[in-house]
C-alpha positions as a Markdown table, in Angstrom:
| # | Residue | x | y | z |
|---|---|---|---|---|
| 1 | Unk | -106.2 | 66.7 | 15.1 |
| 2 | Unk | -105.0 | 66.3 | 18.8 |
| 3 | Unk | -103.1 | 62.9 | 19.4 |
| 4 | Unk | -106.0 | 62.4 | 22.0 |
| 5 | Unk | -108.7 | 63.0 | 19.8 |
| 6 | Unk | -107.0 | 60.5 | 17.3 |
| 7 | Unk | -106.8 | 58.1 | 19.8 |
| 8 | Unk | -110.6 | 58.3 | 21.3 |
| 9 | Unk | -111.7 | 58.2 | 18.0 |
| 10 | Unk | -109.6 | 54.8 | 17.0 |
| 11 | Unk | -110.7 | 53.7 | 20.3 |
| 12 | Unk | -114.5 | 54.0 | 18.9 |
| 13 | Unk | -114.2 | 52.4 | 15.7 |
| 14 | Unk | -112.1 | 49.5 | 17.8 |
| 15 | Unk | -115.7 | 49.2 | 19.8 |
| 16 | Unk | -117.5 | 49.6 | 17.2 |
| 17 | Unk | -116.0 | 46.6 | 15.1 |
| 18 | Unk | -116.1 | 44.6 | 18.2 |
| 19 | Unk | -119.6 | 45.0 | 18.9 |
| 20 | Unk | -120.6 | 45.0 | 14.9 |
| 21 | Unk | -122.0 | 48.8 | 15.5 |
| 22 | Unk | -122.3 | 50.9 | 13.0 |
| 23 | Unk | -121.3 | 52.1 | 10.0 |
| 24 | Unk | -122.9 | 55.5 | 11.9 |
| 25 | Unk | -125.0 | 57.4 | 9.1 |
| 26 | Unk | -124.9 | 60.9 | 11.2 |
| 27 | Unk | -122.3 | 62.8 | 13.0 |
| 28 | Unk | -125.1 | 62.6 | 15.6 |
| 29 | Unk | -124.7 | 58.9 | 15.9 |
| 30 | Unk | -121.0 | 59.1 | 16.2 |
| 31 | Unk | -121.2 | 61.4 | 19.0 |
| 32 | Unk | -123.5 | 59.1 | 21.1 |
| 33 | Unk | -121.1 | 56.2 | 20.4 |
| 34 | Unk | -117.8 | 58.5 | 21.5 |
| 35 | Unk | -120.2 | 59.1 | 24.5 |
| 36 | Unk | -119.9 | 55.1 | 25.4 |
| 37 | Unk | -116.4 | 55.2 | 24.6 |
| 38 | Unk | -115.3 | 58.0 | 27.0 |
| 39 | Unk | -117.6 | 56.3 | 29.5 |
| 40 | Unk | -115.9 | 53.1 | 29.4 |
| 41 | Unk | -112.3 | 54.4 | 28.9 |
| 42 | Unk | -113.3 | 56.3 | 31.8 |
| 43 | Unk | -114.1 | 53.4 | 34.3 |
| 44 | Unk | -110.9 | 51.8 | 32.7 |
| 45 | Unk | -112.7 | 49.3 | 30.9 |
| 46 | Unk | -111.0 | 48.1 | 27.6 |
| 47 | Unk | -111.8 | 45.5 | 25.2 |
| 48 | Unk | -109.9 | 42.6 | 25.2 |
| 49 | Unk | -106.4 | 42.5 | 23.0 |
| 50 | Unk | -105.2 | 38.4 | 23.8 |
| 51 | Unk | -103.7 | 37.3 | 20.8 |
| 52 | Unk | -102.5 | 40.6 | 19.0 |
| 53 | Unk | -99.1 | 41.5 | 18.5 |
| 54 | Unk | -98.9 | 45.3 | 19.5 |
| 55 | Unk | -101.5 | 44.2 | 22.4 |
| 56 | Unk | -99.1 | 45.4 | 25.1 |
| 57 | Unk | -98.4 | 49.1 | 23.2 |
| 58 | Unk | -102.3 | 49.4 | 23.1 |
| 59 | Unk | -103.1 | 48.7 | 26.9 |
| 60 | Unk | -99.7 | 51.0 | 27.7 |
| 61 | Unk | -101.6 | 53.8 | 25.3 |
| 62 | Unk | -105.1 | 53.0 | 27.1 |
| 63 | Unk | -103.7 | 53.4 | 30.6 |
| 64 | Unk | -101.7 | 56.3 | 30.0 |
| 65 | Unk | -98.4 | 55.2 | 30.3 |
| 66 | Unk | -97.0 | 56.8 | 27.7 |
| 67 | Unk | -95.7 | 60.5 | 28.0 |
| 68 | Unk | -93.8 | 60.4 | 24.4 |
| 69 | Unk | -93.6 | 58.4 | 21.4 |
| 70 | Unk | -90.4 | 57.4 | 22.1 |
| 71 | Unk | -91.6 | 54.8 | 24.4 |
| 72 | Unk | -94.6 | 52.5 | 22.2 |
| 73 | Unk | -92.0 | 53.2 | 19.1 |
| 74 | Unk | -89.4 | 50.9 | 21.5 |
| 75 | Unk | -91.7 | 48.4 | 22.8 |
């Protein structure tokens, strides 16, 4: 599993407990959700993080910051 894929795909259950979606039934529902979350990632739209510890690692991860993971290991 690609380090990508890993992410996008933490990135929808993220959403999905935010929004109190799912558990999906079908891979077909999961791919409709992923669908939202590319879309959103995409027009760099992230759900909020106040008030958790590793919230700056996550919004360096989201943006793309990151080229290693020497960097989020030393923040």
């Amino acid at each position: 599993m690609s380090l990508r894929f890993k992410w996008r795909t933490q990135a929808a259950e993220a959403i999905q407990f935010i929004h109190r979606k799912g558990p999906f039934k079908s891979l077909e529902e999961m791919e409709k959700y992923q669908e939202l979350v590319d879309d959103i990632f995409a027009s760099k739209r992230y759900p909020p993080v106040n008030g958790l510890e590793a919230r700056v690692v996550i919004q360096r991860c989201w943006t793309g910051e990151y080229s290693d993971l020497s960097a989020p290991i030393a923040d």
